[in-house]
PyMOL Python script that loads the backbone (N, CA, C, O; Angstrom):
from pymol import cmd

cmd.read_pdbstr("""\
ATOM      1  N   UNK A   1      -2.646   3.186  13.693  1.00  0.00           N
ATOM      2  CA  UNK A   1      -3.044   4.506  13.240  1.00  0.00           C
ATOM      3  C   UNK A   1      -1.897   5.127  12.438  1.00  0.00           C
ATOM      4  O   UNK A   1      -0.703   5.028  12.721  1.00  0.00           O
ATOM      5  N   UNK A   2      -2.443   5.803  11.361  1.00  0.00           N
ATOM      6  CA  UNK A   2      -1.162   6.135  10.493  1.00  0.00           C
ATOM      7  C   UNK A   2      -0.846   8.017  10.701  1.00  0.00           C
ATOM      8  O   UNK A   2      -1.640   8.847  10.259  1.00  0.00           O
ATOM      9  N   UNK A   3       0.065   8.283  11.225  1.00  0.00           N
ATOM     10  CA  UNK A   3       0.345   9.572  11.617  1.00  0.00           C
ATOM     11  C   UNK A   3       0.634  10.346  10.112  1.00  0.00           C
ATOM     12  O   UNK A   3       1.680   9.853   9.690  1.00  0.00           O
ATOM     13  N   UNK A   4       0.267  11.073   9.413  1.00  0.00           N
ATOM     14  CA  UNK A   4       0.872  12.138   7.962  1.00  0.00           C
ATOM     15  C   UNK A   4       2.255  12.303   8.285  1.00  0.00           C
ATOM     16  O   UNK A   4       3.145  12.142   7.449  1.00  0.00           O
ATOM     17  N   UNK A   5       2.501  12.689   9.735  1.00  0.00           N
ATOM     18  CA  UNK A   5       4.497  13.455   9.949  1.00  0.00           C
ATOM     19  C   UNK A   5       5.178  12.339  10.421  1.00  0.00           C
ATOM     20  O   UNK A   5       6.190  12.672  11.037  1.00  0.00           O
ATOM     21  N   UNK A   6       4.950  10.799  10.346  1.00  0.00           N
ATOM     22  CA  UNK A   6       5.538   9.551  10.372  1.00  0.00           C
ATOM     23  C   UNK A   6       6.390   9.595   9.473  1.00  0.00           C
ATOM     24  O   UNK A   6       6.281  10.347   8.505  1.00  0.00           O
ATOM     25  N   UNK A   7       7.644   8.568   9.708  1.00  0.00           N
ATOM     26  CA  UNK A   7       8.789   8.261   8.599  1.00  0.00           C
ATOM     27  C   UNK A   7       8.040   7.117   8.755  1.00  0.00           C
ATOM     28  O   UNK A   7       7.105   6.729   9.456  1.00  0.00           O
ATOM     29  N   UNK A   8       9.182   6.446   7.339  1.00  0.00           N
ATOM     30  CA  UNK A   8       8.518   5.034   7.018  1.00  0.00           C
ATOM     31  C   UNK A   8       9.851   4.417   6.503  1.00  0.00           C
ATOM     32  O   UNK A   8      10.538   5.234   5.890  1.00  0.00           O
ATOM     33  N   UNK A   9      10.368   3.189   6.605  1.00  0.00           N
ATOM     34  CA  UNK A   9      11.148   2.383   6.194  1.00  0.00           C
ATOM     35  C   UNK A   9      10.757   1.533   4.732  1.00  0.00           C
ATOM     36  O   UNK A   9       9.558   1.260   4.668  1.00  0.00           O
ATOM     37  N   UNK A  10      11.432   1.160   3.770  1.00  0.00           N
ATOM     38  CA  UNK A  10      11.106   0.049   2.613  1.00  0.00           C
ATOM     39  C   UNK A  10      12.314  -0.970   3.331  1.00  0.00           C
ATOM     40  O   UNK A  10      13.519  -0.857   3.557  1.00  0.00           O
ATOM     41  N   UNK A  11      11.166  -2.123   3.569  1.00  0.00           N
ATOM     42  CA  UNK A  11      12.137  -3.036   4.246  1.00  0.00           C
ATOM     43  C   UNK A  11      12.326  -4.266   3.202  1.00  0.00           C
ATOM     44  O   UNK A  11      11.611  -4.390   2.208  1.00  0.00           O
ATOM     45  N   UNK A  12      13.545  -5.308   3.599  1.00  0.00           N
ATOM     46  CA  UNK A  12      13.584  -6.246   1.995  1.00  0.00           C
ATOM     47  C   UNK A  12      13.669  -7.484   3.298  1.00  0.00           C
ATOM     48  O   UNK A  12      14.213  -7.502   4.402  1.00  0.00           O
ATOM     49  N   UNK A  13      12.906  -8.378   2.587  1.00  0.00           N
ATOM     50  CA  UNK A  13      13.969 -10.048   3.347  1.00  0.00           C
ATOM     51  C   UNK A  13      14.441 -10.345   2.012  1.00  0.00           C
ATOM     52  O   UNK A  13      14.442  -9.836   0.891  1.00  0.00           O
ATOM     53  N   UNK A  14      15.016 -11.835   2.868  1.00  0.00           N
ATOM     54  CA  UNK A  14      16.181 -12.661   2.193  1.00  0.00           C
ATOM     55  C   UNK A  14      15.539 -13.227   0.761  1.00  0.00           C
ATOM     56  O   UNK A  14      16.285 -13.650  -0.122  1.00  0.00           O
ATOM     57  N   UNK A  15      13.971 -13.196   0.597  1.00  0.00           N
ATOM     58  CA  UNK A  15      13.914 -13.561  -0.778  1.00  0.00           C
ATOM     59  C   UNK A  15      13.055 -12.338  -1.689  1.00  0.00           C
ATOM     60  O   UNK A  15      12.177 -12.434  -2.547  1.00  0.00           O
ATOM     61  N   UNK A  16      13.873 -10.956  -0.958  1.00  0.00           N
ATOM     62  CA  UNK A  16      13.394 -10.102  -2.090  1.00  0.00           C
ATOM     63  C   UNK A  16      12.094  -9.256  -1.812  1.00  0.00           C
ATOM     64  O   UNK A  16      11.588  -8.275  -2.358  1.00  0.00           O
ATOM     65  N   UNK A  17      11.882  -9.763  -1.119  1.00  0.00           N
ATOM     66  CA  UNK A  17      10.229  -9.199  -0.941  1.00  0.00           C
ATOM     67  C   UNK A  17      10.328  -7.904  -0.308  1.00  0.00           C
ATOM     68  O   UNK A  17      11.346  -7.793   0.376  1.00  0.00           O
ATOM     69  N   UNK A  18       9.591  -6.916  -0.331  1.00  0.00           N
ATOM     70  CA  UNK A  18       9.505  -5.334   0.448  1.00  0.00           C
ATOM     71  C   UNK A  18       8.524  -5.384   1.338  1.00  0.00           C
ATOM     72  O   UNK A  18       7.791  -6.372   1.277  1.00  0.00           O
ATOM     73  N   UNK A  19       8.297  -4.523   2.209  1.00  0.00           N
ATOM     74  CA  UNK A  19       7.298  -4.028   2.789  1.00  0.00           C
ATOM     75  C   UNK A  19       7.367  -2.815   3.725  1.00  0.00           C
ATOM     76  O   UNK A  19       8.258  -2.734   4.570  1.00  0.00           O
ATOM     77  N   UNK A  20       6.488  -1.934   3.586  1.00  0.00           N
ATOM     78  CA  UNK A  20       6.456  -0.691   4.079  1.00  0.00           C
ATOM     79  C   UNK A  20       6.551  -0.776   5.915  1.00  0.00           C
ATOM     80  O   UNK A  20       5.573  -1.145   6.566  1.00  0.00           O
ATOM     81  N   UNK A  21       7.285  -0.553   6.282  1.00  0.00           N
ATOM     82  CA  UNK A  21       7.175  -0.401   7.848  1.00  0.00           C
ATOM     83  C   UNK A  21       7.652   1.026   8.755  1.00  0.00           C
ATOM     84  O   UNK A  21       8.805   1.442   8.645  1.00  0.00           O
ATOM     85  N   UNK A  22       6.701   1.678   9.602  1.00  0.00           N
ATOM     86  CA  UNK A  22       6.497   2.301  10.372  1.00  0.00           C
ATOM     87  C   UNK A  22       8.375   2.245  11.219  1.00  0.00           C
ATOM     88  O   UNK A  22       8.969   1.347  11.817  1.00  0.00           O
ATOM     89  N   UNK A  23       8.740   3.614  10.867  1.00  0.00           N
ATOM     90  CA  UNK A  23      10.147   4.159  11.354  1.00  0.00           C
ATOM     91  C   UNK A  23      10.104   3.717  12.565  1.00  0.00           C
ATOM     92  O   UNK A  23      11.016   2.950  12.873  1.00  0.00           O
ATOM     93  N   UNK A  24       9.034   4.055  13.647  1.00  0.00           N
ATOM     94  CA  UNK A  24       8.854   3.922  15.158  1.00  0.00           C
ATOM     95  C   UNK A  24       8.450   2.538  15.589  1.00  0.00           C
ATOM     96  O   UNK A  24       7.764   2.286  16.580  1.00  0.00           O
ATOM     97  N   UNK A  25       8.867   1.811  14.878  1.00  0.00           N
ATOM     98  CA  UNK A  25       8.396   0.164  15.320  1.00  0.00           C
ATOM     99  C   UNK A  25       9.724  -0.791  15.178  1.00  0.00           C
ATOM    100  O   UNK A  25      10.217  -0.782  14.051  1.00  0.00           O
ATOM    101  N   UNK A  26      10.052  -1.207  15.673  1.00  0.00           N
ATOM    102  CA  UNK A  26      11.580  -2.416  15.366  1.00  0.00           C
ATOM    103  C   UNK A  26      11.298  -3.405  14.502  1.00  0.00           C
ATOM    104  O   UNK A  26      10.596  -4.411  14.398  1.00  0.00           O
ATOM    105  N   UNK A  27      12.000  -2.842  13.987  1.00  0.00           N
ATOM    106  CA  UNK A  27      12.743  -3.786  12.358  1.00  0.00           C
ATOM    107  C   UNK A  27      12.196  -5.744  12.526  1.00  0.00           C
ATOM    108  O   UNK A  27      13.228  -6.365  12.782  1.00  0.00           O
ATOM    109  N   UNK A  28      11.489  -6.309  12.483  1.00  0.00           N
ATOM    110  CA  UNK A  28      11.185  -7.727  12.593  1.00  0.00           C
ATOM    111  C   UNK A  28      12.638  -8.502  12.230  1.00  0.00           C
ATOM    112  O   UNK A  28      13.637  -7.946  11.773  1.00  0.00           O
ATOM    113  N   UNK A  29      12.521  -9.655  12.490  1.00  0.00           N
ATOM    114  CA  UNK A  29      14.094 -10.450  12.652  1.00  0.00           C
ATOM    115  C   UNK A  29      13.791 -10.579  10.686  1.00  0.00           C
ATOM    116  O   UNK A  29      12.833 -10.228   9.997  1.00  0.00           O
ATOM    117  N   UNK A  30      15.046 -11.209  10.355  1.00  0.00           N
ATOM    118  CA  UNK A  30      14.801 -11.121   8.653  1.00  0.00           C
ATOM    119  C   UNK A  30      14.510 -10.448   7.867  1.00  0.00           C
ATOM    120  O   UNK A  30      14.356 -10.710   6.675  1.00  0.00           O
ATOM    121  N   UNK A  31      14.360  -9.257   8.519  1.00  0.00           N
ATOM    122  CA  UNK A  31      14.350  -8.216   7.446  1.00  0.00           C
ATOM    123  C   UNK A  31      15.424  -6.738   7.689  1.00  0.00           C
ATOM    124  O   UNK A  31      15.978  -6.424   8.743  1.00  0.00           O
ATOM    125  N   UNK A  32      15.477  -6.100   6.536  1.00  0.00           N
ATOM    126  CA  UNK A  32      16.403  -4.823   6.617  1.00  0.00           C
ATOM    127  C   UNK A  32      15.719  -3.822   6.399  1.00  0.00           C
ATOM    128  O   UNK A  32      14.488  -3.800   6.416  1.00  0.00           O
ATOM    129  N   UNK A  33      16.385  -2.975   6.191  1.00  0.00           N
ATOM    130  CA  UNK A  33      16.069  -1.628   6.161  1.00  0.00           C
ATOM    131  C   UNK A  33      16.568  -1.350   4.275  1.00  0.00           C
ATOM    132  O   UNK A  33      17.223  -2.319   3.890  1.00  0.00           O
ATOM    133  N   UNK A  34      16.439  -0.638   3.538  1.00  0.00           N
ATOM    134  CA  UNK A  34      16.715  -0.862   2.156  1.00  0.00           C
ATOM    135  C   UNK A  34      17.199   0.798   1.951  1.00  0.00           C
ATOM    136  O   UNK A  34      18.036   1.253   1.171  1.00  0.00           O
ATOM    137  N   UNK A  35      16.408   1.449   2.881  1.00  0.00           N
ATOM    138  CA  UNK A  35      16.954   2.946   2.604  1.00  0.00           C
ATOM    139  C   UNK A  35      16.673   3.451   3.707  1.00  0.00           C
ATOM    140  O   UNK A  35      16.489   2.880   4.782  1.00  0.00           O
ATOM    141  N   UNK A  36      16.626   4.846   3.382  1.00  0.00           N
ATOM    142  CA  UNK A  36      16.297   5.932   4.665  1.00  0.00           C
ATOM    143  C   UNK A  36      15.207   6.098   4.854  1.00  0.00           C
ATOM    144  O   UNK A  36      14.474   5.904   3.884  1.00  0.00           O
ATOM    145  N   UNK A  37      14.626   6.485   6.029  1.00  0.00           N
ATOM    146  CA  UNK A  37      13.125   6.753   6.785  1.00  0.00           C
ATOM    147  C   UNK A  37      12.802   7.832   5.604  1.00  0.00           C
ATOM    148  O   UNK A  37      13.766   8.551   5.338  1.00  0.00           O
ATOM    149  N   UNK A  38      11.540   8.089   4.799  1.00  0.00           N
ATOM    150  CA  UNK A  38      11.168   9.019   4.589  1.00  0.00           C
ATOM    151  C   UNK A  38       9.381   8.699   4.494  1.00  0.00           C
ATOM    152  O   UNK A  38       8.752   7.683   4.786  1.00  0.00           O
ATOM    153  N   UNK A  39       8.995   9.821   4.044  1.00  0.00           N
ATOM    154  CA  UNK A  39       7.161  10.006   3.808  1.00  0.00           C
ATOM    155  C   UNK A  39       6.791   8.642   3.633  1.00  0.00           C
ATOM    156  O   UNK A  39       7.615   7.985   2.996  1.00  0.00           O
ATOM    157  N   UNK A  40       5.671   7.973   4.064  1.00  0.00           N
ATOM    158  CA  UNK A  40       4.803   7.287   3.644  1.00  0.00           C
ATOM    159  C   UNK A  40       4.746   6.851   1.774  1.00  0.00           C
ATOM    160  O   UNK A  40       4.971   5.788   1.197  1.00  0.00           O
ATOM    161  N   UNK A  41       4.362   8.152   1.284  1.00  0.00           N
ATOM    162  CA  UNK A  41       3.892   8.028  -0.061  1.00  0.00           C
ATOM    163  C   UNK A  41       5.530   7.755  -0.596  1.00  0.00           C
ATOM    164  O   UNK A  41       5.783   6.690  -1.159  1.00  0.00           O
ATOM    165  N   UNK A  42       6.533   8.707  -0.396  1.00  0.00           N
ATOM    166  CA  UNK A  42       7.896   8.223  -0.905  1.00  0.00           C
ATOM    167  C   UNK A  42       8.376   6.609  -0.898  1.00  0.00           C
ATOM    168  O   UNK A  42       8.675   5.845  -1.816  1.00  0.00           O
ATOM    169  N   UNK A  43       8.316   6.459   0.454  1.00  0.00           N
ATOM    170  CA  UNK A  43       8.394   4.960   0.555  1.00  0.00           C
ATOM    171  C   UNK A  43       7.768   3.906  -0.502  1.00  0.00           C
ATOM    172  O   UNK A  43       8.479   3.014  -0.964  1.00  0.00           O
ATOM    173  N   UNK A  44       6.425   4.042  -0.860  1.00  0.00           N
ATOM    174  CA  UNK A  44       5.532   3.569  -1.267  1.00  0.00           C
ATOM    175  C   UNK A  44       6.282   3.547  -3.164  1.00  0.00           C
ATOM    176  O   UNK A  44       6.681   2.545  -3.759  1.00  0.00           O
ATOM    177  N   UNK A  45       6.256   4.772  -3.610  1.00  0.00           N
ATOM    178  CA  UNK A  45       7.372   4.975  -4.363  1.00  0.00           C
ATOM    179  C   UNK A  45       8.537   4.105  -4.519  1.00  0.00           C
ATOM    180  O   UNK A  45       8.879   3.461  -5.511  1.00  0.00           O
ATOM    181  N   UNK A  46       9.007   4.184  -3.538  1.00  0.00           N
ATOM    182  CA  UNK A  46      10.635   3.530  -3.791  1.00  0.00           C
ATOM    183  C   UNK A  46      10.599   1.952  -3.713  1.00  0.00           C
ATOM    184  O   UNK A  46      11.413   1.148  -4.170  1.00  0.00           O
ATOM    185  N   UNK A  47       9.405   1.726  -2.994  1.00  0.00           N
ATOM    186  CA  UNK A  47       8.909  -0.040  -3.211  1.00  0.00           C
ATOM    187  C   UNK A  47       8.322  -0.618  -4.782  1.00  0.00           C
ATOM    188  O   UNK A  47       8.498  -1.747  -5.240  1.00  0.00           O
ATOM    189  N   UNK A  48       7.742   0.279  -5.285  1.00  0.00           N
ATOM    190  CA  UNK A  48       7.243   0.224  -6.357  1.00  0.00           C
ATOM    191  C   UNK A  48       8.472   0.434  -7.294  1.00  0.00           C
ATOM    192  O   UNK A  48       8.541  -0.269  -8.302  1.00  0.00           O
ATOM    193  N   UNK A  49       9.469   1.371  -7.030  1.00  0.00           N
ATOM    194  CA  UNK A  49      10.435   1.094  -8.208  1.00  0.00           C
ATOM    195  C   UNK A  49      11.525  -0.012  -8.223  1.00  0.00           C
ATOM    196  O   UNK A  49      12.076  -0.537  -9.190  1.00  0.00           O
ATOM    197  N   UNK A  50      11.651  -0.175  -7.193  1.00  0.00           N
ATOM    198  CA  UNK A  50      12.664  -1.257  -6.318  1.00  0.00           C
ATOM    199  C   UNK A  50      12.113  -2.692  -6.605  1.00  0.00           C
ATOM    200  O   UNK A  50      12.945  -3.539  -6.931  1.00  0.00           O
ATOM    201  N   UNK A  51      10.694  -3.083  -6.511  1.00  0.00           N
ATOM    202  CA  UNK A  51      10.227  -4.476  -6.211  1.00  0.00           C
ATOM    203  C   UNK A  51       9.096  -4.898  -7.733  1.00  0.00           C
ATOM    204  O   UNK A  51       7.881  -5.094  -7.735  1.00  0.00           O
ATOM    205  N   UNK A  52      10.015  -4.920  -8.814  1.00  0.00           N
ATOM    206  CA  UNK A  52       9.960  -5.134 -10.024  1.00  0.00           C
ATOM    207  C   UNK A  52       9.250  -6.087 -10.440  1.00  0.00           C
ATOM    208  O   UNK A  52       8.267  -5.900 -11.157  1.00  0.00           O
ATOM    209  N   UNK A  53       9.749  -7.550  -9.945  1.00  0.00           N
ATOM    210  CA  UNK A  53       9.435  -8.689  -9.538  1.00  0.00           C
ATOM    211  C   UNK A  53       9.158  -9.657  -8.751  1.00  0.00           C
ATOM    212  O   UNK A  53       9.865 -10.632  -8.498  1.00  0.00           O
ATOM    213  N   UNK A  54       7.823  -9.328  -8.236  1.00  0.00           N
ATOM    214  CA  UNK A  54       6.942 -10.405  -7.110  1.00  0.00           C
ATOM    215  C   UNK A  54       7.200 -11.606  -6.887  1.00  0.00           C
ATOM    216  O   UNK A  54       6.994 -11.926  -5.716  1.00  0.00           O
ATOM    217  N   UNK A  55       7.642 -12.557  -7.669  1.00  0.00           N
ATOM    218  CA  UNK A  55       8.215 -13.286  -7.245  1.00  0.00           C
ATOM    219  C   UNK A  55       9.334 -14.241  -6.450  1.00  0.00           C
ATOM    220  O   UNK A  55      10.253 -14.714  -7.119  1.00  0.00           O
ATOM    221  N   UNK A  56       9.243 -14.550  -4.877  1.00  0.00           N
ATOM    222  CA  UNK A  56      10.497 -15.035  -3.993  1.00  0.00           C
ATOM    223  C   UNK A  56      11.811 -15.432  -4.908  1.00  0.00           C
ATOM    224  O   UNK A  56      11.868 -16.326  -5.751  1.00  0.00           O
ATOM    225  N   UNK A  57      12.833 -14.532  -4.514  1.00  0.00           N
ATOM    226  CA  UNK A  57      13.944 -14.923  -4.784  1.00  0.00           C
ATOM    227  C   UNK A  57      14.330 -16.178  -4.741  1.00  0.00           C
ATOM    228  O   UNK A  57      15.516 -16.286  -5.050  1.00  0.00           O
ATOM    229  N   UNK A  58      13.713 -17.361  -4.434  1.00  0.00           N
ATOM    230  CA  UNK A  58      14.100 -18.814  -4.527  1.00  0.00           C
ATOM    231  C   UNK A  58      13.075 -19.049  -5.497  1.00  0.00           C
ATOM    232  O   UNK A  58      13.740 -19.685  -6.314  1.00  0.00           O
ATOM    233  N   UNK A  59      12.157 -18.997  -5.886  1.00  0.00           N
ATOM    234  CA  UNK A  59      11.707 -19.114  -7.100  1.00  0.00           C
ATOM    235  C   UNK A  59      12.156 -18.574  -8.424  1.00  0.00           C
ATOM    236  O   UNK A  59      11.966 -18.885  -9.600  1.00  0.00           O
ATOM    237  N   UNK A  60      12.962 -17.458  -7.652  1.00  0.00           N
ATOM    238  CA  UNK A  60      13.261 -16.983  -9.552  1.00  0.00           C
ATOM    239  C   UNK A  60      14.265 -18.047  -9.430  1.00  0.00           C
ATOM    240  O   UNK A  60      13.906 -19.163  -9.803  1.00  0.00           O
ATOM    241  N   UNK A  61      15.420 -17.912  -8.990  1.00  0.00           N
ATOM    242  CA  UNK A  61      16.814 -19.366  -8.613  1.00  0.00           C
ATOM    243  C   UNK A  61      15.963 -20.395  -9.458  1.00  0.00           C
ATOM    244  O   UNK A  61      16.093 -20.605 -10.664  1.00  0.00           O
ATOM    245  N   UNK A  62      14.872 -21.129  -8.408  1.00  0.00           N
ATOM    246  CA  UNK A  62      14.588 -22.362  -9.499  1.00  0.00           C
ATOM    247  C   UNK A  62      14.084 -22.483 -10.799  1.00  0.00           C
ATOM    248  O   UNK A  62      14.318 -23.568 -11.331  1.00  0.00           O
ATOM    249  N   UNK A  63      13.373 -21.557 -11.540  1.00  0.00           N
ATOM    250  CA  UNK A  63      13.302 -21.603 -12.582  1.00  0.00           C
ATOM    251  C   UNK A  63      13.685 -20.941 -13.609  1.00  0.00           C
ATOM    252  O   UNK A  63      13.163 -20.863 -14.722  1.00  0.00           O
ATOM    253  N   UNK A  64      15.054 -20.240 -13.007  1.00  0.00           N
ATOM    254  CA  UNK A  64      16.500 -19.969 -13.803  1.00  0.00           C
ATOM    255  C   UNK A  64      17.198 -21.601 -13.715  1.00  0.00           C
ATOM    256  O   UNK A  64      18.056 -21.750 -14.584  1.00  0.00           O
ATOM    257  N   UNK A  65      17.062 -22.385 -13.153  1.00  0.00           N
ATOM    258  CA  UNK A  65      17.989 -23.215 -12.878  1.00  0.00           C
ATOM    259  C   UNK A  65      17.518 -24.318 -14.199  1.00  0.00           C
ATOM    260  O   UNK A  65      18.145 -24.748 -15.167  1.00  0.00           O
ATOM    261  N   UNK A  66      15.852 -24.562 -13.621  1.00  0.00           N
ATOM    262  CA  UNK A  66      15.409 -25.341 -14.582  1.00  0.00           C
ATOM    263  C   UNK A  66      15.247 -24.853 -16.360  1.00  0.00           C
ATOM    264  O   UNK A  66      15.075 -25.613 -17.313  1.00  0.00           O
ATOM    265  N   UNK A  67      15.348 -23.637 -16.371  1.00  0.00           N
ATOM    266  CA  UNK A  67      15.341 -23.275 -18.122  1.00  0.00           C
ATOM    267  C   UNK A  67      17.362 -23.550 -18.645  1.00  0.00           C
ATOM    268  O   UNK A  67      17.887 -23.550 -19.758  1.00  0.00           O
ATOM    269  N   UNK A  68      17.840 -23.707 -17.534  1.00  0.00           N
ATOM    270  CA  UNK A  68      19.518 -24.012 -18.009  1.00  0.00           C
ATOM    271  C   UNK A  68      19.309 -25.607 -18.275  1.00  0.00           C
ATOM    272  O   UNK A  68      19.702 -26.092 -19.335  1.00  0.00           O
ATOM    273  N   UNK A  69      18.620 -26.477 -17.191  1.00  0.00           N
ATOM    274  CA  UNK A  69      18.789 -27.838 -17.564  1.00  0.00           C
ATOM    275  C   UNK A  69      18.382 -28.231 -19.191  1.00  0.00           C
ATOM    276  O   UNK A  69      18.908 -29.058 -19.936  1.00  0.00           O
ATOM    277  N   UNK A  70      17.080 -27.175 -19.462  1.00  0.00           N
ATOM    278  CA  UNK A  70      16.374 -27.287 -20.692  1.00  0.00           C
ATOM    279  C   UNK A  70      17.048 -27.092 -21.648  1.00  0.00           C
ATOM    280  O   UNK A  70      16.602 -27.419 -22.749  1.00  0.00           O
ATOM    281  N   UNK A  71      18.475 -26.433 -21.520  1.00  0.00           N
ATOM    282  CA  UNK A  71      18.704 -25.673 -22.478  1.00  0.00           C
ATOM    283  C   UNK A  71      20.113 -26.343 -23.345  1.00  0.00           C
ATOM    284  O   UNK A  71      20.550 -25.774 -24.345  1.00  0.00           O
TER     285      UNK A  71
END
""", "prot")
cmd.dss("prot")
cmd.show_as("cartoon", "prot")
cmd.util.cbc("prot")
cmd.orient("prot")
């Protein structure tokens, strides 16, 4: 259930990825915290400006790696 006067976390793992998580719930193993608890919709915000590129950080690696072999 989503409370309106809830904080909310923008959380990151190790390959980049975000996801919105509930202030009042513990942090899952592999992931962080990226900023401060605020609004729902802020959060939502700051994921959207923050998470540019959908694609796993080991995927961008490999095909940065492979356009150098090409190159």
């Amino acid at each position: 259930m989503i409370h309106n006067d809830e904080m909310y976390l923008a959380l990151v793992n190790a390959e980049g990825q975000y996801s919105l998580w509930a202030k009042s719930v513990p942090i899952p193993t592999g992931w962080t915290a990226e900023d401060v608890p605020m609004t729902r919709d802020g959060c939502l915000e700051f994921i959207e400006r923050a998470w540019t590129d959908m694609r796993p950080k080991s995927l961008r690696a490999s095909m940065a790696s492979a356009r150098k072999k090409l190159s």
